[in-house]
Structures are given as structure tokens and as C-alpha cells.
N, C-alpha and C positions, 0 to 999 in steps of 0.2 A: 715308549717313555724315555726310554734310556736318550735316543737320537733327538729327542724333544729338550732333555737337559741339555746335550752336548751345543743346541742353537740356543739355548737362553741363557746359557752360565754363560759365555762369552757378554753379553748387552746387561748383564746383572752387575757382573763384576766393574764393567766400565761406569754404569750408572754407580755404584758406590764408589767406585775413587773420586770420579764428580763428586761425589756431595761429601765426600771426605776433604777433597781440598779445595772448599769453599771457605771464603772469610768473611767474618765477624766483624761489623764494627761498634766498639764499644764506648758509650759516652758517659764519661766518670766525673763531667763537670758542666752546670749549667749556670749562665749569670741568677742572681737572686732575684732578679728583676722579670726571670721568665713567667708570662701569668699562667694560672693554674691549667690546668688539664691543655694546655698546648701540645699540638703535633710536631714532631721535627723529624724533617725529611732530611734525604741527602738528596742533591742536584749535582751531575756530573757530566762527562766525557761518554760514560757508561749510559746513560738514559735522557742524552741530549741536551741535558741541561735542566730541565724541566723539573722544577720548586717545588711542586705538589704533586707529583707523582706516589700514586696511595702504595704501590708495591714497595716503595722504597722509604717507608716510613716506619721510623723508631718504633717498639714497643718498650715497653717495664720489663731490667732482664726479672728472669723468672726466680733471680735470688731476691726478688723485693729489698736491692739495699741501697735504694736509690738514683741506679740508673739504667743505661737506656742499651737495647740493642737492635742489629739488624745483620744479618746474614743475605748476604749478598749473594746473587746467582753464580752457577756454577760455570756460566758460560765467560764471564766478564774473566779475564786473564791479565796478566802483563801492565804497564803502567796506567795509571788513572789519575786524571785530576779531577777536584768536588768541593762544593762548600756545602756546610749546613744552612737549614734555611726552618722558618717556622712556615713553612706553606707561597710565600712568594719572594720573587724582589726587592721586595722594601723590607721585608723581614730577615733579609740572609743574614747569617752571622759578620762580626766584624770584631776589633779589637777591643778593650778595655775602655778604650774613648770614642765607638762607636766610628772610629774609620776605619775605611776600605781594608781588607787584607788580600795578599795576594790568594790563586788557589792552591787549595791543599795538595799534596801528589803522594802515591803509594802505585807498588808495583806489587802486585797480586803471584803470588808464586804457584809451585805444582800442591803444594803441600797445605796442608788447614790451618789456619793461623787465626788468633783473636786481638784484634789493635785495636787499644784504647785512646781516645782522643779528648780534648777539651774545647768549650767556647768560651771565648771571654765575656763577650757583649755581641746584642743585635744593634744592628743597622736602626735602627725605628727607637732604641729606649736602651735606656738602661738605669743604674743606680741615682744618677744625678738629673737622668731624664733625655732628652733626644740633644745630640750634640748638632750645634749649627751649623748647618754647611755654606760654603760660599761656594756662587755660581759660579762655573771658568766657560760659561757660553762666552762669546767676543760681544758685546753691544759696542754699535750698533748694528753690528751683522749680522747675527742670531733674533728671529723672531716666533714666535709661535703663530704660525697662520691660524688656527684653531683648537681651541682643548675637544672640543667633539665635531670633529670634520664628519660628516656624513658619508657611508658607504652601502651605496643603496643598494649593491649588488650579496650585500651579507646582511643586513638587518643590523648593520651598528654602527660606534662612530669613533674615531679615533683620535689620538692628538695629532697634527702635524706639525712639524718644525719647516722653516726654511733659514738657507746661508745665501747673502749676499757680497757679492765680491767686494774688496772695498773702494772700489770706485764705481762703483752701483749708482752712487747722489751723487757724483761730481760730471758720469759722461752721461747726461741723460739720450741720447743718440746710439749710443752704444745697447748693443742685443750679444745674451752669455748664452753657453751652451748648458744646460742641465743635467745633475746627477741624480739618479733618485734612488734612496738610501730606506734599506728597511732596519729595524730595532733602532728606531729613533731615540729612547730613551738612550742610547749610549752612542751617540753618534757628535755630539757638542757639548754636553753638560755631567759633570761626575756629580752634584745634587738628585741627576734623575736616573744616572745608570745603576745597573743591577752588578756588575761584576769591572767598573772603571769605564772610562770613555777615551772614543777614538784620538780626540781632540782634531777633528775633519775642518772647524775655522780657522784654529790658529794654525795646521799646517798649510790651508790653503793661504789664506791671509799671508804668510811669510814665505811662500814662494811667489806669492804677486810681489813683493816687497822686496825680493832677492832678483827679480827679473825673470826668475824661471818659470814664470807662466805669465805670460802677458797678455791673454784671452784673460782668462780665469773665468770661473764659472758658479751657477747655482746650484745650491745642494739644497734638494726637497728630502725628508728622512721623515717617514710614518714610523710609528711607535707601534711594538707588535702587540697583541693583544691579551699579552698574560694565559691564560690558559687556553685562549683559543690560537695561541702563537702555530703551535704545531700542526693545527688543522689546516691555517691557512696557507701557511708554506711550503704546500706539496698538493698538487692537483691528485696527489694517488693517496689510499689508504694502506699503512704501515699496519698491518694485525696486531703489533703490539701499542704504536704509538698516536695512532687517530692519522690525521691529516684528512683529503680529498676535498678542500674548500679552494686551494691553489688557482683553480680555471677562475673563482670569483673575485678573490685576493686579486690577482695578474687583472682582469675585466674592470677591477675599480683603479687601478694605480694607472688605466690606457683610457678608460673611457669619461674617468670620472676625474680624477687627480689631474692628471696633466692638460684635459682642455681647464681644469679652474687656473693653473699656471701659468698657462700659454696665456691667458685673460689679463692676467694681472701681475704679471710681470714683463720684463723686455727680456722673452727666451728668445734662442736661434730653434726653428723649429721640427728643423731636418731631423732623421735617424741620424746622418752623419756627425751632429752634436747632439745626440740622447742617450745617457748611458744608465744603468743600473746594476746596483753593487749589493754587496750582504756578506755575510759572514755564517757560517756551519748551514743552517737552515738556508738563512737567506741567498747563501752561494747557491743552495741548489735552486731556490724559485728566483734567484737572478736570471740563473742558465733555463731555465724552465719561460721564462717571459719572453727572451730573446728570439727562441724557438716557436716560442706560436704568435708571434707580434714583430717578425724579421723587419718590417715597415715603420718600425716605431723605434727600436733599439739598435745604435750599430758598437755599444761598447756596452761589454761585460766584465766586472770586477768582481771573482768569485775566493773568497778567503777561507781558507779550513773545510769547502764545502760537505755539507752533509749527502754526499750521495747513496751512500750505504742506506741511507733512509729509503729511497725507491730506485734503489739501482737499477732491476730489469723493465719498469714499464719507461724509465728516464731514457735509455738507450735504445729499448724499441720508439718510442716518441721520436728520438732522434736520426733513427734511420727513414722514417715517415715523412719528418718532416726537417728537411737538411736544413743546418743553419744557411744562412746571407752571405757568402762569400768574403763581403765587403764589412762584416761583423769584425770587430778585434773582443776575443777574449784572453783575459789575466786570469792564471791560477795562480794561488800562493797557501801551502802547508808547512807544518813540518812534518819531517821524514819521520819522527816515530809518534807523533799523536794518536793512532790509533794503527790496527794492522790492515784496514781496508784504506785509510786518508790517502796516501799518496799513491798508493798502485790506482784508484779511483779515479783519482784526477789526474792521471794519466793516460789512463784509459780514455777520458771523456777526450784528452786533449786529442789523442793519435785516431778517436773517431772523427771529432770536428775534420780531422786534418783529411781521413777517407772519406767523408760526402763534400770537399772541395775548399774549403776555409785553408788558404796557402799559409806556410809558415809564417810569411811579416808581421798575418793576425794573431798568431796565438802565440801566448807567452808560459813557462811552466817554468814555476820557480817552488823545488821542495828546500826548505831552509831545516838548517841539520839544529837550531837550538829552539827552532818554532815550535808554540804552544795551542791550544785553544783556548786562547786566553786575550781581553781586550789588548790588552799591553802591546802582543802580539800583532794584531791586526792595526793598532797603532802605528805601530814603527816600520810597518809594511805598505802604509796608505800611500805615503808620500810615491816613493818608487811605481805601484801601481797609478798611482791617479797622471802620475808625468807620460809611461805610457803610452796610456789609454789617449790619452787627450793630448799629446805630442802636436803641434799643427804642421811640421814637419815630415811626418810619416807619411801622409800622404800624395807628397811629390816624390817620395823616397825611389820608386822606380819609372816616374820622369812623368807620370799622368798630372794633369793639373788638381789645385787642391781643390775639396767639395765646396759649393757654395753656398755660402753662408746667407740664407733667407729665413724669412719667415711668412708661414701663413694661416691666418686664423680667422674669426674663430670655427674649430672643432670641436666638437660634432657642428655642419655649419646648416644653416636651412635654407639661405638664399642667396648669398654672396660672402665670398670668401676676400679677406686682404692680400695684396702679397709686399713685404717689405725686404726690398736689396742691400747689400753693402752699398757705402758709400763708389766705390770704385768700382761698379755694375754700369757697362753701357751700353747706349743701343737697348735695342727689342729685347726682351723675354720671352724665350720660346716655354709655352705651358704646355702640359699634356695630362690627361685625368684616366686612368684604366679601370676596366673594372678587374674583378678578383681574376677574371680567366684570361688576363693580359690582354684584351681589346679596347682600344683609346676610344672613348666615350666624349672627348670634348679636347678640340686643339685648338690653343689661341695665341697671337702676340700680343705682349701688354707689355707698359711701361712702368716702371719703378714706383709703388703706391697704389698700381691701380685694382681696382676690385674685379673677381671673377665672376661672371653670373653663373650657381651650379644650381640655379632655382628648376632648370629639368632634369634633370639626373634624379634617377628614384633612389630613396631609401637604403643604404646597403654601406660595405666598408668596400672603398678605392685606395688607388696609388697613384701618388701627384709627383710629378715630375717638374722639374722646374729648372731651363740652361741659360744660360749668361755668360760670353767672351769664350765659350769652351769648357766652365767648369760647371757643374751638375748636381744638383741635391734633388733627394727623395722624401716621401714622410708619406703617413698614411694617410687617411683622406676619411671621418665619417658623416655622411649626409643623411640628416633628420628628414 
């Protein structure tokens, strides 16, 4: 008995100092306007953000004198940023006149503490009623391709936004490279974001205007999906937090999203101009896409990534299945956001770098005032997006740069387009592989002309495609 105490007093004791210096958050003030029996959650750093999380929702303290408490896990420590929220995004708290506030931050100490807080107003209502917002999308560069875009690979449907460079109607000749951008709602417009928006138009739009991108490019951005955000954003299941839909998410944004793109717009349709970006979640099913679709994505822009969400099946994933050499990946954190953010995405970066991804391609930027916070990822776009999409970088060690084609449509059934730069001459050497790198189909063709892949069975390839010496790739699927 005795030696049975002397192994359980030690995990007793430790368990009560846990739950001694845990803290309390106490709410002493709600607008008048809150309607009756309402939930109010906290959404943080701590629980990924996530509006409706039932763990993390106010009860009546137990002095019934009006207001509200929650006691926070004893694991969460050290700084945190949060807002209140009555259950989603449209509902988070906000100021007196119903705009945006920044996030709240508190640094959780060793010791038990109870901090009381106030809300002014929500976002959705208040005293005077819903304050109006005015849209800062760009028109006419901003457009909604769809309020319910179809995603067949999940059973639902989503808004999609698209950005147009702004010389989109003036070069009609002209073919843009594509970014594809998840939480759409905060990627163009602070009417529809949940915590401010990137503003990804106007910084692109004013570096076309400043001369410092004179490709410029399209930005396709899916809206997440509110409570199924976290599911979707991670092919693995988190025991606390859901996820495991990730392989379907990634299957719709490759199979479904981008051949309706490629269709009806003037993309470049190479990996070498395909990129996808995100922020905390989305950094990680950015780096998560790139990895199982190396034929579809050759740029990655991963901001605050959440890797802590499936850090061991994400790095075994990674050692399976090596990035693309020819991949460029962007980190960008700050150094103290959380105690796993930057040692994480460090780690990701110095693995990419051991399965062959050379230094030119990766980039690791921890910023000493960075937040997980839109603002943040804001004033970080610009620097990332130049990058990634440098047309530069790729003569940088004296190779020619990638050629800029396109070919469509994919998924295709019986003839494929191929369209050249102006400055493409001579022949076009074509080649079609299947998955286990055997050329299935070699042709010459001229600038325009169509390929017959009407024999080729069923299955996902790799199209290759040379002109004067330079070289693009893209995936290839055949209905």
C-alpha cells in the first residue's frame, strides 16, 4: 500500500496544481441586444479558431448574477489570442458600432487566475440594428463564380470567389498563372470575413500598377465551410478536433475546381504556374495538396500553418511521399504564436530540404511581431506572393525559364488543346506518361493544335510539353 502511495502522490499532486492554475474566463458584460438563451463561445489560438466549439462555451457563473463563465483547460498555457462569438462568424463579437475589433490576447500564467471581460456589440446586430458594411472587393476584379459551387466529392457546395488581374479585358491573348486560396470569405472582402481580410486584390492590383508583377495572376479562393472547415482541412483525424475529409477537399479543388477554371478562363496550365496558399488550417492542406498532387502544384504559400493539428501522420505522409523538387515552398509565422508554430514549420521546412527540395525553393520566414491574425497574413501576402511567383527565379541558376502553355480541357475524353506563348517556335515536342513513368503517347505538334488521347485508358498521367529548350509539366486526367 505504502509503495502504491509513494507512485500515485507524485501524478496526484501534479494533477492538482493543473487544475489549480487553470483560468477562468469571466463575462460581466453583454450587449442588450443579445437574444435570449444564446450560447457564447470563445474561438481562439487555443482551439484553432473554431466559433462553435461545445467545450469551450460559457455557462451562468454559479453566483446567478448575471454572468457568464468558463474555465479553460489546464493544458493551454502562455499567450493566447480569442474573440467571443455567439456560435459562428457572422456572429463574433465586435465593437459598440458593430465593426471589426482586433483579437483579444492574454498570457495564461503558472498560477489560477479569474479575468473578467466585456462585449460591446455583435457583428450581425445590435442596439440600432446591423451596421452597414461597405464591400472593399476591387470591381471589376472580384467576382463570385458561384454562391453554391458544387463539390461532388463531399456532398456540398460552396461559394467560390475569383480575382482577375487587371488587365484581364484589355489582353484578351494573354494566359495568367493561378493561385488557389482557401477561407475565401476573408481573402477579398471585410463584408464577408470572419476576423478582417487579406485584401489579396488590391495588393495584387498595385503591384501590377507598381510594375512589380507584370505576369500577374488569378486568384480562385473557396470559402471554408463553417463547421465543416476543420474536417476538411486535414485528410487525418485530430481525437480532439475532427478533420479526415482533407483527401476529398484536395480531390475537389484538383478534379473538380480547377478543370471548371482552366474552361473558363485564360489559365497558364502548368504546375510551374499553379500554386496554393492558406493560412493556420489551410497552410497545412496547402502543404498537404502539394504532396499528393506534385503534378498539379509547383507553389506553396503556407502562413501560421497548423501542423500541430496532424504533425506525425503529416511527416510520415512526407517521407512516403517526397515533395517535387521543382516545388517552391513559403513559410511565414510568428516566433511566439504558439510553442509548436515555428519549431513546426521548421521542421517541415529542413524535412522538405532531406527528401531533395534544394534551398532556392524553400523559404522560412519566423517574424518576431507576427500574429495568427488576418492583419498578419495581410501584410505578409505581398513578400510571399513576389516569391513564389518571381518569373525570375527560375533562370536564377542559368536553366531556361518553364514554358508557359496550356492544355485543356481536363479531365479530357478525346482530344486535348495545347496553347503556346507567343514567342514558341518550331515543333512542340509532346510526351504523355502514365503514373509508373512510361510514355504512353509521343507527338510533334504545332502551336494550337489538338492532341488525340481518344486511346489512352481511363487513369491520371503526366504531360510534358518542350518548345526552344524550355519545359512545362501538369497532370494529365483522362475520362
Amino acid at each position: 500500500m505504502n509503495r502504491f502511495l509513494s507512485l500515485a502522490l507524485p501524478m496526484l499532486l501534479a494533477t492538482c496544481s493543473a487544475l489549480q492554475a487553470q483560468t477562468t474566463f469571466r463575462l460581466t458584460s453583454l450587449p442588450t441586444s443579445t437574444p435570449a438563451g444564446a450560447i457564447i463561445y470563445v474561438a481562439g489560438s487555443f482551439n484553432n479558431w473554431t466559433p462553435n466549439n461545445p467545450a469551450y462555451a460559457f455557462a451562468p457563473s454559479p453566483a446567478a448574477d448575471g454572468t457568464y463563465q468558463l474555465t479553460l483547460p489546464a493544458n493551454i498555457t502562455g499567450k493566447v489570442e480569442f474573440k467571443f462569438t455567439r456560435g459562428s462568424w457572422a456572429t463574433v463579437e465586435a465593437d459598440a458600432r458593430q465593426q471589426d475589433i482586433s483579437n483579444r490576447s492574454y498570457t495564461l500564467g503558472s498560477s489560477p487566475a479569474t479575468v473578467e471581460w466585456q462585449v460591446a456589440g455583435w457583428k450581425d446586430q445590435g442596439s440600432s440594428g446591423p451596421a452597414p458594411c461597405v464591400s472593399t472587393a476591387l470591381q471589376p476584379n472580384v467576382r463570385v463564380i458561384s454562391e453554391s459551387f458544387a463539390m461532388p466529392q463531399l456532398g456540398r457546395t460552396r461559394r467560390v470567389w475569383v480575382y482577375l488581374p487587371n488587365d484581364y479585358a484589355t489582353a484578351p491573348n494573354k494566359r495568367y498563372p493561378v493561385l488557389y486560396m482557401h477561407d475565401g470569405q476573408n481573402v477579398f472582402d471585410a463584408c464577408t470575413s470572419f476576423s478582417g481580410e487579406w485584401g489579396v486584390d488590391e495588393t495584387l492590383s498595385r503591384l501590377q500598377e507598381q510594375g512589380l508583377d507584370a505576369t500577374g495572376s488569378i486568384v480562385v479562393a473557396v470559402d471554408n465551410g463553417g463547421a465543416e472547415r476543420l474536417n476538411e482541412m486535414s485528410p487525418w483525424k485530430n481525437a480532439q478536433y475532427g478533420g479526415g475529409q482533407g483527401d476529398e477537399y484536395v480531390d475537389f479543388m484538383v478534379l473538380t475546381l480547377k478543370p471548371y477554371v482552366d474552361a473558363q478562363y485564360r489559365t497558364l496550365t502548368g504546375r510551374e504556374f499553379t500554386g496554393v496558399a492558406g493560412s493556420s488550417m489551410g497552410g497545412l492542406i496547402s502543404t498537404y495538396a502539394a504532396l499528393k498532387y506534385p503534378l498539379v502544384y509547383g507553389k506553396v504559400g503556407a502562413f501560421s500553418p497548423a501542423f500541430w493539428f496532424a504533425e506525425q501522420p503529416l511527416f510520415a505522409y512526407l517521407r512516403q511521399h517526397p515533395a517535387n523538387p521543382d516545388t517552391r515552398f513559403y513559410f511565414v509565422s510568428g516566433t511566439t504564436e504558439s510553442a509548436t508554430m515555428a519549431p513546426l514549420m521548421r521542421a517541415m521546412h529542413d524535412s522538405l530540404a532531406r527528401v531533395g527540395v534544394p534551398a532556392r525553393n524553400l523559404s522560412y520566414q519566423a517574424v518576431a511581431d507576427g500574429q495568427h491574425a488576418e492583419w498578419f497574413w495581410r501584410r505578409e501576402f505581398s513578400a510571399a506572393y513576389q516569391w513564389l511567383f518571381a518569373p525570375a527565379v527560375a533562370t536564377a541558376t542559368g536553366r531556361p525559364a518553364p514554358l508557359a502553355f496550356s492544355a485543356y480541357p481536363t479531365p479530357a475524353q478525346s482530344r486535348l488543346t495545347l496553347t503556346l506563348p507567343a514567342d514558341a517556335r518550331g515543333a512542340v515536342h509532346v510526351e504523355i506518361m502514365d503514373t509508373s513513368g512510361r510514355v504512353v503517347l509521343r507527338e510533334k505538334l504545332r502551336n494550337g493544335a489538338a492532341i488525340d488521347v481518344s486511346g489512352l485508358a481511363r487513369g491520371f498521367y503526366q504531360l510534358r510539353v518542350s518548345a526552344g529548350g524550355r519545359k512545362g509539366s501538369q497532370a494529365l486526367v483522362k475520362e
